[in-house]
C-alpha positions, -999 to 999 in steps of 0.1 A, spaced: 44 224 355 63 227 389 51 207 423 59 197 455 49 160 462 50 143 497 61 106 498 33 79 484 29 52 515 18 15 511 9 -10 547 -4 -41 537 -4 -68 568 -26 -101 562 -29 -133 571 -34 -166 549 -43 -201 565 -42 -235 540 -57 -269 553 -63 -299 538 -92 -323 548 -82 -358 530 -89 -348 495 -100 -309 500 -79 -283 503 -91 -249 516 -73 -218 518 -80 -183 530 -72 -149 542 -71 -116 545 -55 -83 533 -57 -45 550 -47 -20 524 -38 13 534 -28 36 508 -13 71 520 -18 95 488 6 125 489 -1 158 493 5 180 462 12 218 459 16 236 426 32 266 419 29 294 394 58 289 367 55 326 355 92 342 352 106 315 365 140 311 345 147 279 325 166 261 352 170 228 374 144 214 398 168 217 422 177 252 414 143 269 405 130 269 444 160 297 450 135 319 430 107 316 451 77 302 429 41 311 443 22 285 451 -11 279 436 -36 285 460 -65 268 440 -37 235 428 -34 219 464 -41 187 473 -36 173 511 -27 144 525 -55 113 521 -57 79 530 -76 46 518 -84 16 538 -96 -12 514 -99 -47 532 -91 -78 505 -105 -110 512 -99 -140 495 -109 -176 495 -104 -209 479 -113 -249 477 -98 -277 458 -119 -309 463 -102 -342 443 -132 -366 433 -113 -389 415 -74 -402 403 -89 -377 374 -114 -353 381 -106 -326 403 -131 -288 413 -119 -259 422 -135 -224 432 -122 -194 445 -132 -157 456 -109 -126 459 -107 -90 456 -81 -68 447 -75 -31 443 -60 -5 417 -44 24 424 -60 60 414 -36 75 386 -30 112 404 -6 123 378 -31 124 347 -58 139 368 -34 170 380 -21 174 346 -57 180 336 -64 204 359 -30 224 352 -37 222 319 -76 240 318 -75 254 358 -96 287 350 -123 265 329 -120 243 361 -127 274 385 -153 286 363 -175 259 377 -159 262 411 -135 231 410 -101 239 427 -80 208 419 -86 190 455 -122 187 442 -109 172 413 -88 144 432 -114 138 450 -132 126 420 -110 96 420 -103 67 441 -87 31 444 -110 10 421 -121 -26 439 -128 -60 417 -144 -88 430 -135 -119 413 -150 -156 414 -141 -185 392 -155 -223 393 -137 -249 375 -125 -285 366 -99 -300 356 -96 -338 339 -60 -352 331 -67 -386 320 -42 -405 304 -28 -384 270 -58 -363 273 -61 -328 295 -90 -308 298 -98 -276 320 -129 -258 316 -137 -227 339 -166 -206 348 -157 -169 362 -174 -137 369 -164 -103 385 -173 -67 398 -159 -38 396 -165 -13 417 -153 27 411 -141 19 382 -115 49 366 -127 64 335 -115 90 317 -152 113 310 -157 142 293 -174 171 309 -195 197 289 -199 219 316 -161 223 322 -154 214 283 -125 191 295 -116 152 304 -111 147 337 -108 105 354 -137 100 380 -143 64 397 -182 68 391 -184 34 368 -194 -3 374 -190 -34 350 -199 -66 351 -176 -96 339 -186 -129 334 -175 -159 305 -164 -194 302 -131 -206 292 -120 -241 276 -85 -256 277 -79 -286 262 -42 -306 256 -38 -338 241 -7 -357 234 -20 -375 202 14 -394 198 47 -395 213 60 -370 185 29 -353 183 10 -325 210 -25 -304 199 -35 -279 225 -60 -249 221 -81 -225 244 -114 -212 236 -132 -180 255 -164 -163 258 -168 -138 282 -186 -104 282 -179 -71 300 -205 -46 301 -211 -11 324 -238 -17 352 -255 18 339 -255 53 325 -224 75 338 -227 112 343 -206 132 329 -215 164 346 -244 183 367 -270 179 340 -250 153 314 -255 113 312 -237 89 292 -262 64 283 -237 30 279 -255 7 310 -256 -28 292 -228 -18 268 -195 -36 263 -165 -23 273 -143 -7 246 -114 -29 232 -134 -59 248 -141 -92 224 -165 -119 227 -151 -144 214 -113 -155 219 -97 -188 205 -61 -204 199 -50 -235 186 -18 -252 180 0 -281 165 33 -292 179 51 -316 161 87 -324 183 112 -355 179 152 -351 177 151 -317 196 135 -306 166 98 -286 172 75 -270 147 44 -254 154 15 -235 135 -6 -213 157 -42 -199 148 -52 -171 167 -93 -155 165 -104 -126 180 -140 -114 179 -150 -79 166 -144 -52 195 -159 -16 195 -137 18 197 -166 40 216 -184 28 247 -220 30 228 -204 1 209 -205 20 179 -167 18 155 -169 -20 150 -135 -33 143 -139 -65 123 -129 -99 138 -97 -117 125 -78 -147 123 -40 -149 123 -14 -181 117 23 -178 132 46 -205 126 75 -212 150 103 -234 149 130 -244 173 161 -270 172 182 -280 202 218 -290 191 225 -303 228 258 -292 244 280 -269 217 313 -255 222 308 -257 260 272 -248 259 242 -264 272 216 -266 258 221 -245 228 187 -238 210 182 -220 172 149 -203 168 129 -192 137 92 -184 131 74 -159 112 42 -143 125 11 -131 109 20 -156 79 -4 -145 55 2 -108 59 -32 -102 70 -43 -65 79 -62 -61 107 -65 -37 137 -42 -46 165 -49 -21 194 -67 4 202 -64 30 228 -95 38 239 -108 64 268 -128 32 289 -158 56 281 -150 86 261 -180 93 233 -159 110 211 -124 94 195 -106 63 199 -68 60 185 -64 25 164 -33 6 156 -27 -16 125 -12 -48 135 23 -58 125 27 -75 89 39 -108 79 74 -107 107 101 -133 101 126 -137 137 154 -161 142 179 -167 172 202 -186 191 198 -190 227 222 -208 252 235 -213 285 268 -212 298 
């Protein structure tokens, strides 16, 4: 593939005020995205010789007159908001609101054209059309919350929820029998998280978080003129339920041990929430000593552990398509991995 590209431009002024009213703090503001996409022009890489960018331009490549892509720009404002109100010495709530932005991946979605442009043509899609089909996705994102620290005891539990809005995906199209991104999704995002840390004895801290939260499309997709995907209500791909960890940390004498349990929930390959990958639960062990100041060094620290202790195997990744039908790529987690170190400052 051979292009020309024009520069990518960000402008991003806002403005953020903070007050606080005796025990409530409030802060907001204000964001104005501009995002200048570059303009694109492809050329025609037939007898050119096998030379340098720099160099291949003396042979006059034709441009492509159906892989050009002027010059766009995208005005996205961000708002966001927040409160802190302190009820107590203890108790404290918060809530906030913002919304943020992605930007569109261009590179993926040329490289699909280039890569099938007379099945693209066929159906009268030069690849402008095709960029078109993408844009920067928006998120809307709320959370409500507490938080307790009461003596050796610490808890913070939190409510959240967001939007998506354009969401990327990568869809296949039967008419043009290729994938190709489009921003033509929607999810909705909402859960509850639990953090809790208590400092049982001087020598002794147990802490652990616990999630459940759900992400599921708004509705159907299409896919093409006369094709639907038929996912609304389903979760996301790669997406668990369920999320927990809890550890034990025992320190005195600069010396600290601690087990971890890790559970995640089963997650599904395909967006129909079909290829179930079982849940699992994993224990790491770490360890850490401090010897104090060493040979002019301060402080110097060994390190050990050994992760996935019981050599369980379970699916790590997977790389999934957001909402591709067809395959999903799955990774088997690391085995049982022993580490040591020595760290130090100097």
């Amino acid at each position: 593939m051979l292009a020309k590209t024009t520069d990518s431009e960000f402008y991003s002024p806002f403005m953020q005020y903070t007050q606080t009213y005796n025990s409530t703090t409030v802060t907001g503001g204000l964001r104005l995205l501009i995002e200048g996409a570059p303009a694109m022009q492809y050329y025609t890489t037939t007898g050119l010789p096998d030379v340098s960018y720099t160099d291949v331009f003396a042979y006059a490549p034709k441009p492509d007159p159906n892989a050009t892509v002027a010059a766009r720009y995208f005005y996205e404002w961000l708002p966001n908001l927040g409160v802190r109100q302190q009820l107590s010495n203890e108790w404290s709530l918060n809530a906030s609101y913002s919304r943020k932005t992605g930007r569109p991946d261009w590179g993926p979605q040329a490289s699909s054209f280039a890569g099938a442009e007379a099945a693209f043509l066929k159906e009268g899609m030069n690849m402008q059309s095709v960029m078109n089909k993408i844009q920067p996705e928006l998120v809307d994102e709320v959370d409500v919350g507490a938080r307790y620290p009461a003596g050796k005891l610490t808890v913070v539990p939190t409510f959240f929820g967001f939007w998506t809005h354009k969401k990327e995906v990568l869809v296949y199209d039967p008419n043009v029998g290729q994938n190709y991104y489009q921003s033509n999704a929607a999810t909705t995002g909402y859960g509850f998280e639990l953090e809790a840390i208590w400092k049982a004895t001087d020598y002794l801290t147990v802490n652990g978080t616990f999630t459940d939260a759900a992400e599921v499309y708004d509705s159907n997709i299409s896919t093409g003129t006369n094709t639907t995907m038929y996912i609304g209500g389903k979760q996301v791909p790669y997406t668990p339920k369920i999320q927990a960890k809890g550890a034990i940390t025992y320190h005195a004498y600069g010396f600290e041990f601690t087990p971890i349990i890790r559970y995640v929930s089963t997650r599904y390959g395909l967006a129909d929430d079909s290829q179930a990958v079982s849940p699992y639960a994993v224990v790491d062990v770490n360890a850490s000593y401090e010897f104090g100041t060493k040979l002019g060094l301060k402080p110097m620290r060994i390190n050990a552990g050994i992760m996935n202790l019981t050599d369980r195997r379970y699916i790590g990744a997977i790389s999934v398509n957001e909402d591709n039908l067809n395959s999903a790529s799955y990774y088997v987690a690391p085995p049982r991995t022993i580490f040591a170190g020595i760290t130090a400052n100097f």
